[in-house]
C-alpha positions as CSV (number, residue, x, y, z in Angstrom):
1,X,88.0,-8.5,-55.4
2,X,90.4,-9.8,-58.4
3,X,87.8,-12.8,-58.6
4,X,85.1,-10.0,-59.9
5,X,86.8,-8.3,-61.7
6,X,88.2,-11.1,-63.5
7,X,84.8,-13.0,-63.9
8,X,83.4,-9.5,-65.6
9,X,86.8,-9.1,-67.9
10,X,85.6,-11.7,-70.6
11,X,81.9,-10.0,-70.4
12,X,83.1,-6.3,-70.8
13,X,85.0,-7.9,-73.9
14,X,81.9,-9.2,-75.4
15,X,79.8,-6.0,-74.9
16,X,82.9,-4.2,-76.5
17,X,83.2,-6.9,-79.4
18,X,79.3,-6.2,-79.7
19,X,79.9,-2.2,-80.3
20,X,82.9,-3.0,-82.5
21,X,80.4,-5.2,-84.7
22,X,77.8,-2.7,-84.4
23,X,80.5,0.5,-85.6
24,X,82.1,-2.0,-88.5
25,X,78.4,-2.5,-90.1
26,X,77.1,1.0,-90.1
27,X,80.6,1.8,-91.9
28,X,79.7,-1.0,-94.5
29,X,76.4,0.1,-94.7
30,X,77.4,3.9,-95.0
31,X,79.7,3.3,-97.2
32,X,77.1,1.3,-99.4
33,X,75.1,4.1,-99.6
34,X,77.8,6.7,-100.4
35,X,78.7,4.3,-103.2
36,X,75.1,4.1,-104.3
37,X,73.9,7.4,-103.9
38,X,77.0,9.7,-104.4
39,X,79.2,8.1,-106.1
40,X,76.4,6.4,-108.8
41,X,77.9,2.9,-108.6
42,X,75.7,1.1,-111.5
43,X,76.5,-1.8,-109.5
44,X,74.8,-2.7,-105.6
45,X,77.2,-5.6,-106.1
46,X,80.5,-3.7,-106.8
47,X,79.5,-1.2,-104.2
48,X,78.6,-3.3,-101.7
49,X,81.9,-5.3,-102.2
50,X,84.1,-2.0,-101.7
51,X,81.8,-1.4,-99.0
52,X,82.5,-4.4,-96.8
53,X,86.1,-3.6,-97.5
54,X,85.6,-0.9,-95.5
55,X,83.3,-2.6,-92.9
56,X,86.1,-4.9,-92.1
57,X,89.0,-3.0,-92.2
58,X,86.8,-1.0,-89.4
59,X,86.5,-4.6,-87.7
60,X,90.2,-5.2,-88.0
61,X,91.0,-1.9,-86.1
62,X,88.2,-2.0,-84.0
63,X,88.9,-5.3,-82.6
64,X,93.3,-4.5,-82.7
65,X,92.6,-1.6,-80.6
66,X,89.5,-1.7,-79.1
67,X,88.4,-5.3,-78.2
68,X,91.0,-6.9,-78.0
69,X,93.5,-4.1,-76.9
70,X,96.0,-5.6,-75.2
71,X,97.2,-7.1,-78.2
72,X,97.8,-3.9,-80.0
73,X,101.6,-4.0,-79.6
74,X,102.0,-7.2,-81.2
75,X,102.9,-6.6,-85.2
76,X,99.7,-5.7,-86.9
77,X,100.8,-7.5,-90.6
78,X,100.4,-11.4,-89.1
79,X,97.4,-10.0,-87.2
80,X,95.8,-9.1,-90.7
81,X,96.6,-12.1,-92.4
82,X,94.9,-14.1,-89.5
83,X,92.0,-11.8,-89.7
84,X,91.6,-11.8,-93.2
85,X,91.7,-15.6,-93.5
86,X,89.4,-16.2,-90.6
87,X,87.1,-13.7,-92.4
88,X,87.3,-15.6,-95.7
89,X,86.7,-18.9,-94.2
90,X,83.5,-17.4,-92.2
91,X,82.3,-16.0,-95.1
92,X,83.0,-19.1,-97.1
93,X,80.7,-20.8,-94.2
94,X,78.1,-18.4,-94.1
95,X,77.6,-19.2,-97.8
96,X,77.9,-23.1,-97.2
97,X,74.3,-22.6,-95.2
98,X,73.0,-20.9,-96.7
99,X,73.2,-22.9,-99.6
100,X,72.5,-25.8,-97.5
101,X,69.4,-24.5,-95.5
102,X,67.9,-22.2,-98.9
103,X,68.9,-23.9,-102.3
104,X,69.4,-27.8,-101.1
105,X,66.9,-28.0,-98.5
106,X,63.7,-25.2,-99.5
107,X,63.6,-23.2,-96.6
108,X,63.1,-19.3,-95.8
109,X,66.8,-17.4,-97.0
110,X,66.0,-15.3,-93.9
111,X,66.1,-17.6,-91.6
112,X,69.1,-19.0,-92.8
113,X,70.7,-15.7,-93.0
114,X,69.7,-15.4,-89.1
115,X,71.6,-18.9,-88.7
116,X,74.4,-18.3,-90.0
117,X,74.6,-14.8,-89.0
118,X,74.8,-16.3,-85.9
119,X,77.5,-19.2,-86.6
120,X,79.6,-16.0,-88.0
121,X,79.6,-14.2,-84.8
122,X,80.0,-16.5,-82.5
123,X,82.8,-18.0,-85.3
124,X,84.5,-14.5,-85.2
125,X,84.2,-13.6,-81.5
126,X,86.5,-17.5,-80.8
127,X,88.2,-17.0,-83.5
128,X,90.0,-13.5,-83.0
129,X,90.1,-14.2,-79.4
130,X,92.0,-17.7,-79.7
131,X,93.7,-17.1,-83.0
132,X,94.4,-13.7,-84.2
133,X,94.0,-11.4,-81.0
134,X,95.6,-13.9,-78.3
135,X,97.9,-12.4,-76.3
């Protein structure tokens, strides 16, 4: 019984790592909006930047107290450095190929964006589990 229940631990956090991602981009993209529509932003690029502040600071708690739970008690300040530097490094990467696979090499920016999409969550899912969520 603790064999199954320990074999469907890591996939129950992967379905809830899914949902957190899922929650975190219809904040950004909500928030992009609001900016856009509501507020008049002149700028997509201003909103959307105030925007993904929001999408990942939705992440950050998502994953804190959600995904990754059991880490919750630990002090949330190193927990948000962590975060926020495995964030910047991913989006640093995410740039890198697209860069690479658009601009350098001439193909399709949406597949590119699909491959490094999916570098970025696999990146994220490892990274908060082994670096800034570990418990």
């Amino acid at each position: 019984m603790n064999a199954a229940v320990s074999s469907t631990a890591p996939r129950a956090e992967l379905v809830r790592f899914i949902v957190n991602g899922l929650i975190a981009t219809a904040v950004h993209y909500g928030v992009l909006t609001l900016n856009m529509k509501v507020f008049g932003f002149g700028s997509a690029g201003l909103a959307n930047l105030c925007a993904a502040v929001a999408g990942i600071s939705a992440s950050f708690l998502g994953n804190r107290f959600y995904v990754f739970a059991r880490s919750a008690r630990q002090p949330w300040l190193p927990q948000a450095l962590k975060f926020s530097g495995l964030y910047g490094a991913i989006a640093v990467l995410h740039g890198a190929v697209l860069w690479l696979w658009t601009d350098q090499l001439g193909f399709d920016y949406r597949i590119g964006f699909l491959i490094a999409t999916v570098l970025q969550v696999s990146l994220s899912y490892v990274g908060n589990k082994l670096l800034v969520f570990k418990s």
